[in-house]
LUMPALO-231112 format. One line per field, with one value per residue: residue number from 1; residue in one letter; x, y, z of N, C-alpha, C in turn. Coordinates in steps of 0.2 Angstrom, whole numbers. Each point is the difference from the previous one (the first is absolute). Last residue first. Layout:
<atoms>
pos: [NUM  ...]
code: [A  ...]
n.x: [X  ...]
n.y: [Y  ...]
n.z: [Z  ...]
ca.x: [X  ...]
ca.y: [Y  ...]
ca.z: [Z  ...]
c.x: [X  ...]
c.y: [Y  ...]
c.z: [Z  ...]
</atoms>
This chain:
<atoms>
pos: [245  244  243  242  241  240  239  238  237  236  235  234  233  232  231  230  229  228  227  226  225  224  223  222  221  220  219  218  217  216  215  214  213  212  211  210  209  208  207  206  205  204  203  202  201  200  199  198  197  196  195  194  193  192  191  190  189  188  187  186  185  184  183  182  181  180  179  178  177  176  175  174  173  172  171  170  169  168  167  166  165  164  163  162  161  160  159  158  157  156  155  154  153  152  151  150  149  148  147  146  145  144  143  142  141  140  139  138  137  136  135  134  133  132  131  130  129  128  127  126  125  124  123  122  121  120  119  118  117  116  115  114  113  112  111  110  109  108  107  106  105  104  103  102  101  100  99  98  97  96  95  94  93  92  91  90  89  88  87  86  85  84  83  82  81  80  79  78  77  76  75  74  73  72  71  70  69  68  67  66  65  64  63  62  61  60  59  58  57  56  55  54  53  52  51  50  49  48  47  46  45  44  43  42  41  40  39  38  37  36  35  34  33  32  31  30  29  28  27  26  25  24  23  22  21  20  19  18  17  16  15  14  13  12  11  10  9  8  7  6  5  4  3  2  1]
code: [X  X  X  X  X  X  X  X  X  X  X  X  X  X  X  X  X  X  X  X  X  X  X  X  X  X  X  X  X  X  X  X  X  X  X  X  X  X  X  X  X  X  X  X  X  X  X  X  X  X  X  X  X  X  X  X  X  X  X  X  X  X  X  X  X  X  X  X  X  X  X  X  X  X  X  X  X  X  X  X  X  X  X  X  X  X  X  X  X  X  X  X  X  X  X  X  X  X  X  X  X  X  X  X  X  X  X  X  X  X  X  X  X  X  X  X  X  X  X  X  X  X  X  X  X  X  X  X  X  X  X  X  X  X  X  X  X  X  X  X  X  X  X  X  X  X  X  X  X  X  X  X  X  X  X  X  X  X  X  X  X  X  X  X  X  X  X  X  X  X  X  X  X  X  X  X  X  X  X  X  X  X  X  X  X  X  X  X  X  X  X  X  X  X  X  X  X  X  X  X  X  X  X  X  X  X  X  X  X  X  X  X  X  X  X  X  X  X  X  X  X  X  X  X  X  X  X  X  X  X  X  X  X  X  X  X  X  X  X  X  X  X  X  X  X]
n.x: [543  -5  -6  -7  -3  -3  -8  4  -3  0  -2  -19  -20  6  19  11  16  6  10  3  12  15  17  17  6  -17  -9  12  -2  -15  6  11  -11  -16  7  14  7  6  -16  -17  4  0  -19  -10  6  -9  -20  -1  6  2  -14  -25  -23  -18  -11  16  19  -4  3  21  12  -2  10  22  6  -15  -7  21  4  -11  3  14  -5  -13  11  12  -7  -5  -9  3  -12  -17  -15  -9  -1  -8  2  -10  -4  8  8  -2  7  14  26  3  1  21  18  3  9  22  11  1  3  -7  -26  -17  -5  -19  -23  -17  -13  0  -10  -5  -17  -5  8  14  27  17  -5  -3  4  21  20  6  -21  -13  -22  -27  -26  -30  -17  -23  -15  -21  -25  -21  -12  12  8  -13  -2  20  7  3  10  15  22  12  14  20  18  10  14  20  18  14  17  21  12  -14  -19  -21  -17  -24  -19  -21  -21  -9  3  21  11  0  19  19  -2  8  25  9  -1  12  16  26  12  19  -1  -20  -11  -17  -12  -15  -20  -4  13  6  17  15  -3  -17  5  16  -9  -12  12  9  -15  -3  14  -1  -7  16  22  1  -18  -4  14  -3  -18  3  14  -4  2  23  24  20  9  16  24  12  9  21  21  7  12  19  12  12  15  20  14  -9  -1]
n.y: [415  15  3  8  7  15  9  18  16  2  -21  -9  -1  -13  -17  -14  -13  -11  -12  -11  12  25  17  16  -7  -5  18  4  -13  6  18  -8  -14  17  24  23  26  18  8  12  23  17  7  13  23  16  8  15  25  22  21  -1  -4  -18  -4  -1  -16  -21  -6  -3  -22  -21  -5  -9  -19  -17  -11  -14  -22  -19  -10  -20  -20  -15  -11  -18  -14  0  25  16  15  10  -4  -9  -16  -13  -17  -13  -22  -12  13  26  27  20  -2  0  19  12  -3  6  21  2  -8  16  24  21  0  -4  -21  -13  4  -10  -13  -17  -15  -20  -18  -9  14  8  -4  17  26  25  23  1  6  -5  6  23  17  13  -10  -11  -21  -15  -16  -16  4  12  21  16  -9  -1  22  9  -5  9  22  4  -8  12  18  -3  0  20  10  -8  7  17  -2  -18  -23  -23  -26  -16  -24  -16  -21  -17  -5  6  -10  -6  8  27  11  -1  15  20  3  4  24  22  21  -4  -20  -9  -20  -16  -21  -15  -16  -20  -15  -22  -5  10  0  1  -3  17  24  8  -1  20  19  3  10  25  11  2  20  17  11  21  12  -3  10  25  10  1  19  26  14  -5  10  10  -10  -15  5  6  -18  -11  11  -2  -19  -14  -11  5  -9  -6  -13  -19  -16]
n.z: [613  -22  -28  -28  -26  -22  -25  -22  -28  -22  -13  -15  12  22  14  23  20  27  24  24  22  12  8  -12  -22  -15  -17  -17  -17  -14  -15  -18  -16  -12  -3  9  -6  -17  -18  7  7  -19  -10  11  2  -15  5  19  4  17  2  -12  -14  -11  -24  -16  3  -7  -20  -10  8  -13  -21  2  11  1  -19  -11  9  -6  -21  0  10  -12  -13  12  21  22  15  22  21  25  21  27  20  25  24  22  23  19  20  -1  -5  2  -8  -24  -11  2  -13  -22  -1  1  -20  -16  0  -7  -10  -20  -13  8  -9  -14  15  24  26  21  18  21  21  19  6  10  4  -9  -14  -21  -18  -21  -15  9  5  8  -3  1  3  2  15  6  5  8  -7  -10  -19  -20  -14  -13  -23  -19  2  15  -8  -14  4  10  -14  -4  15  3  -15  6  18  -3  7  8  6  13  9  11  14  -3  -4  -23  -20  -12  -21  -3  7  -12  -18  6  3  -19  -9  10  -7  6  12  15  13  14  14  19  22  10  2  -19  -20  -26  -26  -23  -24  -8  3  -18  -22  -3  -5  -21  -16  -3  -13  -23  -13  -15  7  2  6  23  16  2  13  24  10  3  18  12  -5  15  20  -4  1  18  11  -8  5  20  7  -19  -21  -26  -23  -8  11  17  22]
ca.x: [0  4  -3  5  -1  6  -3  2  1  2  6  4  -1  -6  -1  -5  -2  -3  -1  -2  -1  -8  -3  -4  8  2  -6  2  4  -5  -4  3  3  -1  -10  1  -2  4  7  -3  0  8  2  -5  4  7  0  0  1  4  6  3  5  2  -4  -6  1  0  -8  -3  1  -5  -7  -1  7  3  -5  -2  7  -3  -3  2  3  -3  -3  6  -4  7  -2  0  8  4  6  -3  5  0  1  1  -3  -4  6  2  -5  -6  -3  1  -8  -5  2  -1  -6  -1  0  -6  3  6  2  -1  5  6  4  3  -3  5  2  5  1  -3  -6  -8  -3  1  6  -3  -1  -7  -1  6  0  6  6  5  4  6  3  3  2  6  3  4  -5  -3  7  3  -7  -2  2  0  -7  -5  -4  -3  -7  -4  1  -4  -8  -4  -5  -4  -5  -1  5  5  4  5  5  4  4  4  -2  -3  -10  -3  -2  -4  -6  2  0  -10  -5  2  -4  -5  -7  -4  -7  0  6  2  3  4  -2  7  1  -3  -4  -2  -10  2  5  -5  -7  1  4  -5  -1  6  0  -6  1  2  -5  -9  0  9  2  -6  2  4  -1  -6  3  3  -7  -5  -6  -4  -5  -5  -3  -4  -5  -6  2  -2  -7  0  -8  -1  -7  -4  6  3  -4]
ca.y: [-4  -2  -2  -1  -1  -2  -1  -6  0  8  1  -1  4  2  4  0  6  -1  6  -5  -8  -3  -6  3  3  -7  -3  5  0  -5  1  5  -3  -7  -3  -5  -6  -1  -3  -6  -5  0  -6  -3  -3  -2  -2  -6  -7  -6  1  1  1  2  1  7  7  -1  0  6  7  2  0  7  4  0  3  6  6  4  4  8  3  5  4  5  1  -1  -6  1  -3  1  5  0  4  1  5  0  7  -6  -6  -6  -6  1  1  -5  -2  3  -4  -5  1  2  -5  -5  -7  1  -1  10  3  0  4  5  1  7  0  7  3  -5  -1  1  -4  -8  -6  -6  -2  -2  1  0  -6  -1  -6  2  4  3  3  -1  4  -1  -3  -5  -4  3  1  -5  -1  3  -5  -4  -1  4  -5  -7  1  2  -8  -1  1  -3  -6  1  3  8  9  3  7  3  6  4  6  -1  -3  8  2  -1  -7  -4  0  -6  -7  1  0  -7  -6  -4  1  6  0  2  6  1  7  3  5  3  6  2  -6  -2  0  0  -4  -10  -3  0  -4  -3  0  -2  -8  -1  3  -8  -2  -4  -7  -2  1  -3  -7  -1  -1  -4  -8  -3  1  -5  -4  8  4  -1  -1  5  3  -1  1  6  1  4  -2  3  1  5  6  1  4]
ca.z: [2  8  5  5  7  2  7  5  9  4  4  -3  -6  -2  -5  -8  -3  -4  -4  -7  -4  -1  5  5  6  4  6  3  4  3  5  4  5  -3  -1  -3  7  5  -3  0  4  7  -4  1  3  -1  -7  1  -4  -2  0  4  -1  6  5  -1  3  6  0  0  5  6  0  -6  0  8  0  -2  2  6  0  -3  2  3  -6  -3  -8  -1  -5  -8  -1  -7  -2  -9  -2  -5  -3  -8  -5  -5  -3  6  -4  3  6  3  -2  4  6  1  -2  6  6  -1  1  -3  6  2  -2  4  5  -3  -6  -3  -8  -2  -8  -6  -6  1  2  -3  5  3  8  2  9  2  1  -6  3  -3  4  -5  2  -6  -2  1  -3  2  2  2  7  3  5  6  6  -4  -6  3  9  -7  1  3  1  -6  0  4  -3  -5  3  -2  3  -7  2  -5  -1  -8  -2  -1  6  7  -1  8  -1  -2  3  6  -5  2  7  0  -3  3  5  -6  -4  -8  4  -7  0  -7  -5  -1  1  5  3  5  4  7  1  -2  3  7  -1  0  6  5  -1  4  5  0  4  -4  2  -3  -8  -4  1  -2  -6  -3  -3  -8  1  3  -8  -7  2  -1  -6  -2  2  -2  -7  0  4  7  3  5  2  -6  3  -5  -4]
c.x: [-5  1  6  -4  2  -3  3  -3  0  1  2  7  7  -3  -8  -1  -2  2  -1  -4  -6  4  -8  -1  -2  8  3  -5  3  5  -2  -3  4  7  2  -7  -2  -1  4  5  -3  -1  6  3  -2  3  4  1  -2  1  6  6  3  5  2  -5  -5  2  1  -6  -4  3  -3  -5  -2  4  0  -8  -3  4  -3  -3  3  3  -5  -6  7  0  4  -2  1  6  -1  4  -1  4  -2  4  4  -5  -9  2  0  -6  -5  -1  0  -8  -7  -2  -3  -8  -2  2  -5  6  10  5  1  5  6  3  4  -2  3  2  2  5  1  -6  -9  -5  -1  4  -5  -4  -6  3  8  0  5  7  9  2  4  5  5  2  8  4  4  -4  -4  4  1  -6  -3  -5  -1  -5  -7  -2  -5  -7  -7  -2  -2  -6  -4  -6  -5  -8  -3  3  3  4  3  6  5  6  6  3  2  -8  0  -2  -5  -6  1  -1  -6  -2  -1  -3  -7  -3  1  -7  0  5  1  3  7  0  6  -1  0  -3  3  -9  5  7  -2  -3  3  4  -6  -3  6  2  -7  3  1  -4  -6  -1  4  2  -5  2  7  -1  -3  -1  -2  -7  -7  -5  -2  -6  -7  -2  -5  -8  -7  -3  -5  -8  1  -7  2  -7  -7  2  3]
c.y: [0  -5  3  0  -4  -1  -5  -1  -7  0  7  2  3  3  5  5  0  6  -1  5  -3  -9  -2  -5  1  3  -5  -2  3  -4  -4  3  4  -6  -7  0  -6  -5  -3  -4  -8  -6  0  -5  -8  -4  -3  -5  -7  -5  -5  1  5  2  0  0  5  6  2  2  6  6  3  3  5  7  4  6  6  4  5  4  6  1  3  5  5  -5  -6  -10  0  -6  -2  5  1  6  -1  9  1  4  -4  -6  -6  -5  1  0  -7  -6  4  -4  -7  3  2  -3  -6  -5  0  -1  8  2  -3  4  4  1  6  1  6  1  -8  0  3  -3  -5  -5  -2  1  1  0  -3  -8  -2  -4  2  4  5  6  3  5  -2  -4  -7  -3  4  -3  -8  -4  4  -3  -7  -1  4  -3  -5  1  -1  -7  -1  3  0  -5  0  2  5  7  3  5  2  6  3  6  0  -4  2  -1  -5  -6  -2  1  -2  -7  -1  -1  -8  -6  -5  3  5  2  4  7  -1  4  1  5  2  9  5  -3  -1  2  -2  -4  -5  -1  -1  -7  -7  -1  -4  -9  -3  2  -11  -3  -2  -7  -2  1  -5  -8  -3  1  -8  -6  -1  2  -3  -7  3  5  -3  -2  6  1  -4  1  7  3  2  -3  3  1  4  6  2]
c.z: [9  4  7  5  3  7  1  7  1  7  2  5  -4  -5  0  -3  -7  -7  -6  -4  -4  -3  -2  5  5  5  6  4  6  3  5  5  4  9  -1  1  -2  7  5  -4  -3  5  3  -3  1  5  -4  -5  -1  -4  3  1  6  3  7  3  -1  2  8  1  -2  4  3  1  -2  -2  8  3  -6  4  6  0  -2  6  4  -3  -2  -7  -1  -1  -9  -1  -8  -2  -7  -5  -8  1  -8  -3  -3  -2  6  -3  4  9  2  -2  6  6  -2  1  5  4  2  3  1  8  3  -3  4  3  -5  -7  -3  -6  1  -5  -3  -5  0  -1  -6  2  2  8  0  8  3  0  -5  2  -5  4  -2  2  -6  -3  1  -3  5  5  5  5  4  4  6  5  2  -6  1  9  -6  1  4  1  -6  1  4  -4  -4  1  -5  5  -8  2  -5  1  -4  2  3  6  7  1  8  1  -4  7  5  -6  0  8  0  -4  0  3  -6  -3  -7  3  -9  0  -5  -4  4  1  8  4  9  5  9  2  0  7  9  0  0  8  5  1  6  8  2  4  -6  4  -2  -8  -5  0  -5  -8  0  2  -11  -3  6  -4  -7  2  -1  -4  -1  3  0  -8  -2  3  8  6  6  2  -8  -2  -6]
</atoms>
């Protein structure tokens, strides 16, 4: 872990609870709403088969879980978790606007539970698909949150892995550090101003946690194979996937 980002259990857990009732809107304004393309890419490209159900680790609040219900058309059970109380009802209640009446009626269920990606509590071997939306760099030992989502995946199942990463275009890498380092914490603290910082803490960690092969290699340390990873909208964010053997 890094001795200048603080990613301790407790430290990001408040920090999210305080921006959660910010932070849909926030992800949409500072991404120009290209946040919605990533998840949608990631759905077309790690896509659901049969009825094996899914876990999403790190949900929020859910956005990348109620995509992966979706693209089930209801037939497909749907796990999520996160450690901060404060996303999961807000995760709750876009299920109840969105999905409720449907679930209702029979649908596959679509689930939001309180859980450290790092002590997953599920046996071996049970999803289809284990995916991580921006959220594994938040995890304050990534191998060891690796390795959980590996674990509970079934062999010949898919780990996905969508994160922030840097540009790698020298001239819009610059300006994109600069618009990560200056910009976005100040737009970001005034709309959701917290006593962590997140805003600051958000280019910090993304500077600091590997991407592109590095990651994809620390994936393959984990025990995934034939680990993929694609750039996306000039390499702000990366979709990074991984088979169980």
């Amino acid at each position: 872990m890094s001795a200048t980002v603080d990613k301790s259990e407790a430290r990001v857990r408040q920090m999210f609870g305080e921006i959660s009732g910010r932070y849909d809107l926030m992800n949409h304004v500072l991404s120009g709403g290209v946040d919605y393309y990533w998840r949608w890419r990631t759905i077309r490209m790690v896509a659901p088969q049969g009825t094996t159900p899914i876990l999403d680790v790190c949900t929020g609040t859910g956005d990348l879980a109620l995509a992966y219900w979706k693209a089930g058309q209801g037939k497909i059970p749907v796990m999520a978790t996160d450690f901060t109380p404060e996303m999961l009802r807000l995760a709750e209640g876009k299920l109840d606007k969105q999905w409720g009446k449907q679930i209702a009626e029979g649908a596959a269920p679509l689930t939001f539970l309180e859980a450290d990606t790092q002590h997953l509590p599920f046996e071996d071997d049970r999803f289809q698909i284990v995916s991580v939306a921006f959220g594994l760099r938040n995890v304050t030992n990534t191998e060891l949150g690796l390795n959980e989502m590996i674990r509970v995946c079934q062999p010949g199942g898919r780990v996905a892995v969508l994160e922030f990463s840097m540009p790698t275009n020298p001239l819009f890498n610059v300006i994109y550090r600069n618009y990560f380092k200056y910009v976005l914490p100040r737009i970001g603290q005034l709309f959701a101003k917290n006593k962590q910082s997140a805003y600051n803490y958000l280019p910090a960690s993304v500077s600091e946690f590997p991407y592109g092969k590095a990651l994809a290699d620390k994936m393959e340390a984990c025990g995934l194979t034939n680990v993929t990873w694609t750039p996306l909208t000039f390499g702000i964010a990366t979709l990074y996937v991984g088979q169980k053997p």
